[in-house]
N, C-alpha and C positions, 0 to 999 in steps of 0.2 A: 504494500500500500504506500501510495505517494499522499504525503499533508503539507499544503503550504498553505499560507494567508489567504492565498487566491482561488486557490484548486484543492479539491479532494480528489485522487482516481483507487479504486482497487480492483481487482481481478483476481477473482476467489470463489471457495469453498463457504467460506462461513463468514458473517458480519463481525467488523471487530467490534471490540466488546462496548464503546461507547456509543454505539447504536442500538445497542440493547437493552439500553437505559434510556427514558426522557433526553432527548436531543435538540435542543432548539435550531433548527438550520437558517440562515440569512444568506444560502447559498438556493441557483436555480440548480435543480437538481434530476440525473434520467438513472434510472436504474433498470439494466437490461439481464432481462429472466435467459440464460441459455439451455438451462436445465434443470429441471426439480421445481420446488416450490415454497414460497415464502410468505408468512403470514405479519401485518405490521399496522400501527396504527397511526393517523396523521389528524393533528389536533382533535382526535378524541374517537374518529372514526375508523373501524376496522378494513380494514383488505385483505385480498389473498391474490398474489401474482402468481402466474405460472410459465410453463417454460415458451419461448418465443415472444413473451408479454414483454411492451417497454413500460415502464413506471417514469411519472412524469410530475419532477415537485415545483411546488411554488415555492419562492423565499418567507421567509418568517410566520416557518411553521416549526410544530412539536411531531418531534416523528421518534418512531419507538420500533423495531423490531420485535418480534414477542415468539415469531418461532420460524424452523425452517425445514427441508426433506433431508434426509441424509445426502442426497445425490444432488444438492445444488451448485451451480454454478453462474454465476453472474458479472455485470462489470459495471462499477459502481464511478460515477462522474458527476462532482458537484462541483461550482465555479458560480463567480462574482461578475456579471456581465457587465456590472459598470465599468471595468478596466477597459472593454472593448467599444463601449457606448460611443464614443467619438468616429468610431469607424463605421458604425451602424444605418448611419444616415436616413431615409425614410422609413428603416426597417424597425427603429422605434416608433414611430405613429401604429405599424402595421402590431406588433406585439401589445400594443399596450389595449388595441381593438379586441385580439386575442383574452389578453387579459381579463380584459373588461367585460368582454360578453360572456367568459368563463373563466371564471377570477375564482373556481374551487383549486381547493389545497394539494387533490391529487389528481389524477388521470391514469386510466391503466389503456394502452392500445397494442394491438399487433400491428407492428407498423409499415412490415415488411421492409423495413431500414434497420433491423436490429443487427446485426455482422457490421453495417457502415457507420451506425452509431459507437458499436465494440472498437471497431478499428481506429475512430477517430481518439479513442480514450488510451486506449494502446502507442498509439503517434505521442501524444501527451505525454504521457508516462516516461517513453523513451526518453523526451525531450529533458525532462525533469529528473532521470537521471542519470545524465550526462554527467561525468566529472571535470571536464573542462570545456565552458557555456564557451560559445562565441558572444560575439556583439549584436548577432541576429538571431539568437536564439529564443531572445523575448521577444521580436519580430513574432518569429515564428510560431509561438504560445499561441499571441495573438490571432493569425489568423486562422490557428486550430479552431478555438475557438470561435472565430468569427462564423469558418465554416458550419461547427457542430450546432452555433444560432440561427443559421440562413436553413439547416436541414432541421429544424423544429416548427421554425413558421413556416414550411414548407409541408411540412407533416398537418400544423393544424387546420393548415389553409384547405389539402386535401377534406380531412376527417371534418370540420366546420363551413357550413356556408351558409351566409349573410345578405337574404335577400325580403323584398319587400318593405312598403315603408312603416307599415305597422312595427315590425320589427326595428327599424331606423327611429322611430319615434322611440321605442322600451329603450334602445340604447345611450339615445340624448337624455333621456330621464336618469338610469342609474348612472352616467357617469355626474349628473347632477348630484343626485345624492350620493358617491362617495367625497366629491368635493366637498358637498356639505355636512359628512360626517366627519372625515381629516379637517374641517376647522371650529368646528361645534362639539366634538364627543365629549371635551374635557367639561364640559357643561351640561350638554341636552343628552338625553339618554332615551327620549320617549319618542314612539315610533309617530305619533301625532303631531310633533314637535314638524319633522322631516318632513311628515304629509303636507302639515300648511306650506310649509317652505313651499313647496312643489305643485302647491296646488292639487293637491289629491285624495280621497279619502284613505285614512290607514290601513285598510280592508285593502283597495285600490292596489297600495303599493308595498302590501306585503306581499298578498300574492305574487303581481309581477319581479320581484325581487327574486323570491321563492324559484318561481319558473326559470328565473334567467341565469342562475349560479347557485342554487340547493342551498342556499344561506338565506337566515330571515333576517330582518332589517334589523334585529335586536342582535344577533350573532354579530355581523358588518362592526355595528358597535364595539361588543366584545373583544372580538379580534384589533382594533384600533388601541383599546387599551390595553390589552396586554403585551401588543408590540412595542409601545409606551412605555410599560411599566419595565419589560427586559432591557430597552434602551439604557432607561435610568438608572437599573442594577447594574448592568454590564459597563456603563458608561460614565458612572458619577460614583461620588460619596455620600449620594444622600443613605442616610438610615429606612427602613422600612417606613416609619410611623411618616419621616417628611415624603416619600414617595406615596403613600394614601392619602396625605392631604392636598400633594401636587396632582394627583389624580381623582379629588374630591370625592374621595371616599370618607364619612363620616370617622373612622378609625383601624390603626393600622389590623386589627383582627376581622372588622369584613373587609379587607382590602387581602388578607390572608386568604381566607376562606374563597372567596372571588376567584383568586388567583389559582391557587391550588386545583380548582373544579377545573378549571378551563387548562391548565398543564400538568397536573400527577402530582407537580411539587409543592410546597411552601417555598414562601419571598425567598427565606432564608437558607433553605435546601437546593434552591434553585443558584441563588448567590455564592454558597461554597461548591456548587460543582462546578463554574465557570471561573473560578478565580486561579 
């Protein structure tokens, strides 16, 4: 297994072992089934991949492994696309469409790209471990990656199509309301709050939310804060009890309790495993 800042890759028999515990990833993430079968959880919901299945993560989520076949084999490739962001050019507008109309946390597909996905992760690996890098070696990272980004929206482009305006209208609406949750959450919490914004009744737009990404408008939420709250653990010195009040939670034990339900851990279990 390769682990840098940037990149995870492994090619293996079994997950290592910090995958089999509460993992929070802030990496996009594919994990390709070549054989056997593997069962795992992603912010709270189960799965089961199997062989020929690509698995397909979002960033800032809780992922967990929980069991596997004897006879698995798999090739495991996380990485940080902001590195390559600059190179991307209108293929960010096109992902973040993706995103948006399917902004759930996993995906399982056969993708009939799984050998070229494996291979790309293997190219990777090589590269990382080189014992003496050239000067284009991070070139070269880069456009691994850029490739292995251009063969994912290419994959969802296939498997998703986006037609009519019925549908054009539900998607000007929820990217209104993520806007409107990323500047409101630390505040508004009620799903009526969002409907007035939007003009719509709360009935209205839970459903369409529901429909459009298997998340209800009160999950949306959730998920905002807790990406929040691991921010400010991972990233500050605040104590628990000022991360509940910066999160306007009445005290740091429902700000506990909150937390825990939505990742396995407490504040504080969660904070000594990342430290």
């Amino acid at each position: 297994m390769e682990l840098t800042e940037n990149i995870i890759i492994c090619n293996a028999s079994t997950f290592p072992h910090w995958l089999t515990e509460p993992f929070y990833s802030d990496y996009v993430g594919i994990v390709v089934c070549h054989q056997g079968t593997f069962h795992f959880c992603v912010d709270g919901t189960s799965y089961t991949t199997k062989a020929d299945e690509t698995v397909f993560l979002s960033k800032g989520i809780m992922l967990q492994v929980t069991e596997s076949s004897s006879d698995l084999q798999f090739t495991l490739l996380f990485y940080h696309s902001e590195n390559i962001r600059p190179m991307l050019g209108n293929t960010v507008v096109t992902m973040r469409l993706y995103a948006t109309i399917y902004p759930k946390a996993c995906h399982i597909i056969h993708t009939g790209f799984e050998d070229m996905l494996a291979s790309y992760a293997r190219m990777l690996q090589a590269l990382e471990q080189q014992e003496d890098t050239s000067p284009y070696s991070a070139y070269e990272e880069k456009l691994l990656l850029l490739a292995v980004t251009y063969r994912l929206c290419s994959i969802f482009s296939m498997s998703y199509k986006v037609v009519g305006k019925d549908m054009a209208r539900k998607i000007e609406i929820f990217e209104s309301l993520l806007k409107l949750i990323e500047d409101n959450y630390m505040r508004e919490r009620s799903v009526a709050f969002y409907a007035d914004q939007l003009c719509l009744t709360p009935k209205y737009l839970s459903v369409m939310v529901k429909s459009l990404c298997g998340n209800t408008v009160q999950q949306l939420l959730f998920k905002a804060i807790i990406r929040r709250s691991i921010f400010l653990m991972k990233n500050t010195n605040m104590s628990i009890q000022q991360i509940s009040y910066e999160l306007n939670f009445p005290n740091a034990s429902t700000f506990g309790t909150f937390f825990k339900k939505h990742t396995g851990l407490s504040p504080k279990h969660y904070r000594m495993a990342t430290e």
